[in-house]
C-alpha positions in Angstrom: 0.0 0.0 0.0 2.9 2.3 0.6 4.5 1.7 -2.8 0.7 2.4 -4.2 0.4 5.3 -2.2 3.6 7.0 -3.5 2.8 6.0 -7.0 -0.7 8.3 -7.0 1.4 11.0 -4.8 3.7 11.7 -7.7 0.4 11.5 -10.5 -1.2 14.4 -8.2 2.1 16.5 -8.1 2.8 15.9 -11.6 -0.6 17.3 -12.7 -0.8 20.4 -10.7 2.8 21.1 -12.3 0.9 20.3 -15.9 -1.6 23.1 -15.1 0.9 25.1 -13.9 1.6 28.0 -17.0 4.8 29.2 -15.4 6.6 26.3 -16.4 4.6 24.4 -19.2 3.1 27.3 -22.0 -0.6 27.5 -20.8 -3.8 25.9 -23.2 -5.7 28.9 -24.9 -8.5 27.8 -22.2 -8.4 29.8 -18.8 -6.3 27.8 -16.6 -9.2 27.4 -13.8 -11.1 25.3 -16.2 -8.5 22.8 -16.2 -9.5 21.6 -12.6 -12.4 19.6 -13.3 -10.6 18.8 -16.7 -7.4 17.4 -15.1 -9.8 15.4 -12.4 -11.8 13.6 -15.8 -8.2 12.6 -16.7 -8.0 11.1 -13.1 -11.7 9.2 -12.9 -12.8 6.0 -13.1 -10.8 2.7 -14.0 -13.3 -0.4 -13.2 -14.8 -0.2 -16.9 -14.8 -2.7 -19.7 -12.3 -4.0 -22.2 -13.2 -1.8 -24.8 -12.3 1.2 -22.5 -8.7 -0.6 -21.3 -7.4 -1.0 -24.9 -8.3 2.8 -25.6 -6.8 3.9 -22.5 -3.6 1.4 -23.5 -3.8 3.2 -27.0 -3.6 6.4 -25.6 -0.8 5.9 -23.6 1.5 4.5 -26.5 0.1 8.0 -27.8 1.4 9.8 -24.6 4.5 8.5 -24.1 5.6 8.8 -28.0 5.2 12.5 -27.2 6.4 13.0 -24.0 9.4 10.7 -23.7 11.8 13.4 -25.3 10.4 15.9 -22.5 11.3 13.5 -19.9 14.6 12.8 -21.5 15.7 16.3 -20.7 14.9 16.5 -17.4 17.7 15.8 -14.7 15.8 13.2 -13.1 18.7 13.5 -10.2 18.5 16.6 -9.1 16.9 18.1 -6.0 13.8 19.7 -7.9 12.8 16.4 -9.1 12.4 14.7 -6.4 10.9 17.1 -3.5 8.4 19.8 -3.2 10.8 23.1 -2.2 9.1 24.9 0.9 6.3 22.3 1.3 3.8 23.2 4.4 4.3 20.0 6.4 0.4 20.2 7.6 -1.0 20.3 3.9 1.2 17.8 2.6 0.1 15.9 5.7 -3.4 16.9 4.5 -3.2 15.6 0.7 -1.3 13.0 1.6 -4.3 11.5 3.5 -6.4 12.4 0.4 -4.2 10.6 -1.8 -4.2 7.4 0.6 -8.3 8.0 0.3 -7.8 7.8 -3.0 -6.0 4.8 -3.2 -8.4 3.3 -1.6 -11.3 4.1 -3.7 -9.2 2.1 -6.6 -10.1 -1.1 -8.1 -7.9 -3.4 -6.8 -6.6 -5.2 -9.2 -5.9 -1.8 -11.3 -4.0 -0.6 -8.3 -2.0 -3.5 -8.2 -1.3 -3.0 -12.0 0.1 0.1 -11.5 2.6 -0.5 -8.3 4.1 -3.9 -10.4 4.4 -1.7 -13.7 6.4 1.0 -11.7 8.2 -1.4 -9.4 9.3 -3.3 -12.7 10.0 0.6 -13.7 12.6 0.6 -11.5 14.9 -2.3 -13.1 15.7 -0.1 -16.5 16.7 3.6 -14.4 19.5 5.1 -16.3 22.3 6.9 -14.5 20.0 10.1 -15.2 16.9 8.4 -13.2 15.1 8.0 -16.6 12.8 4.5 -16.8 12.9 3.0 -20.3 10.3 4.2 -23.0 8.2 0.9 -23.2 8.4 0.6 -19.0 7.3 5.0 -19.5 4.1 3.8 -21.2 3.5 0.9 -19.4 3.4 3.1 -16.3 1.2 5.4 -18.1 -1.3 2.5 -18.6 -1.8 1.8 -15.3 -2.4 5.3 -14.2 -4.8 5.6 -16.6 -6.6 2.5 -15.3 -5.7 2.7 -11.9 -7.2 7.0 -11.6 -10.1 5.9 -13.8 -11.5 3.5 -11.2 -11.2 6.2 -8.1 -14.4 8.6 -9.3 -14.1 12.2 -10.0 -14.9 13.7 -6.9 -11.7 11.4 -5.0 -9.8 12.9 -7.9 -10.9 16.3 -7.2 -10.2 16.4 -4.0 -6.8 15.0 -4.0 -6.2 17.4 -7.2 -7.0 20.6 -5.0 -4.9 19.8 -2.1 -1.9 19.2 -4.2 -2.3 22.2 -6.5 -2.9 24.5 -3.8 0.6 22.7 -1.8 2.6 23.0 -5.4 1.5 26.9 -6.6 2.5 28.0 -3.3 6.3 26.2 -3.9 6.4 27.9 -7.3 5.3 31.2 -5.7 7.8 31.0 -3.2 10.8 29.9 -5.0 11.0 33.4 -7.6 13.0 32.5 -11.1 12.8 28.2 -10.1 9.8 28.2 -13.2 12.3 30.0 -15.8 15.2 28.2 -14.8 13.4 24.6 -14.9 12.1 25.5 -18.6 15.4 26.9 -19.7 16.4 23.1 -18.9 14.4 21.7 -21.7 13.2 22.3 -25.1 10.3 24.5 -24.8 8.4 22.9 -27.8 9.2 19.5 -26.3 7.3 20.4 -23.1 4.5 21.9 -25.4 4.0 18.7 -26.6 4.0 16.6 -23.6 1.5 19.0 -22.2 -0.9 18.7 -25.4 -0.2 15.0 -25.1 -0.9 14.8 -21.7 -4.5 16.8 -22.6 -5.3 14.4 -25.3 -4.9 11.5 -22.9 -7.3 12.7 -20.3 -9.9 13.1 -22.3 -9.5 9.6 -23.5 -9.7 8.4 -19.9 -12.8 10.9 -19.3 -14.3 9.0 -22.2 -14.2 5.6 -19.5 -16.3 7.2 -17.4 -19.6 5.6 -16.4 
């Protein structure tokens, strides 16, 4: 359950920093529309074959786009691995929604998702970059494993990360220009659009 837990920890903090336009160029929609918008990305996994092999599909889709993002990203550094200037109390706060989360998952999508990133682990590079076809594999799952929880889990575990990880970026003044002068700016354009494109595939689960 631990493993499980950190697994859906790092999908909440990696979609507040999606929605975040200070580091990823922002959609031409306001960016407070993409609350409910990121939580239909994160709902509802217990659905029928048809929906797995289009949320499979659109994770082959994802990670085609996004794995030269992630390729540029020093995976070892500080930045990548904590949450600078992180209240202890709200991270106390949404981690206890994440672990309500969790346990709103189907099972068996949940257990998916920890053995795809435990078997994630076996191909890290020296940079702390997974191999491609492990990359989607691990977006599979999440897509599975967030689709079974139900939008309003999502929603809440969604808010209480993006408040925890606006105030970090708020706080640490020229981190968001330095982090996208690390990468290709077009490259992190199109893992963002990817990224878009797959939650509405996993919205489309929904029942």
């Amino acid at each position: 359950m631990a493993k499980a837990v950190r697994v859906i920890s790092i999908l909440a903090v990696g979609v507040c920093f999606c929605c975040l336009p200070a580091f990823v160029p922002a959609p031409a929609r306001p960016a407070r529309s993409m609350a409910p918008a990121a939580a239909g990305a994160l709902s509802m996994l217990g659905a029928a074959p048809a929906f797995a092999d289009k949320i499979d599909d659109a994770a082959k889709k994802l990670s085609d786009a996004s794995y030269p993002f992630l390729k540029e990203i020093d995976w070892t550094a500080d930045y990548a691995k904590n949450i600078p200037g992180a209240d202890p109390l709200q991270m106390a706060k949404a981690i206890a929604k994440t672990i309500d989360m969790g346990a709103a998952m189907d099972p068996s999508a949940l257990k998916a998702g920890v053995l795809a990133h435990s078997k994630a682990i076996g191909s890290i590079d020296a940079n702390g970059l997974t191999s491609k076809a492990d990359y989607q594999a691990i977006n599979a799952a999440i897509g599975h494993m967030v689709s079974s929880a139900g939008e309003a889990k999502t929603l809440d575990v969604y808010n209480a990360w993006a408040g925890i990880v606006a105030a970090a970026v708020a706080s640490g003044k020229g981190i968001p220009a330095y982090l996208i002068g690390t990468v290709n700016p077009a490259d992190a354009q199109a893992a963002y659009s990817a990224f878009l494109e797959f939650k509405d595939v996993v919205k489309s689960t929904m029942q």
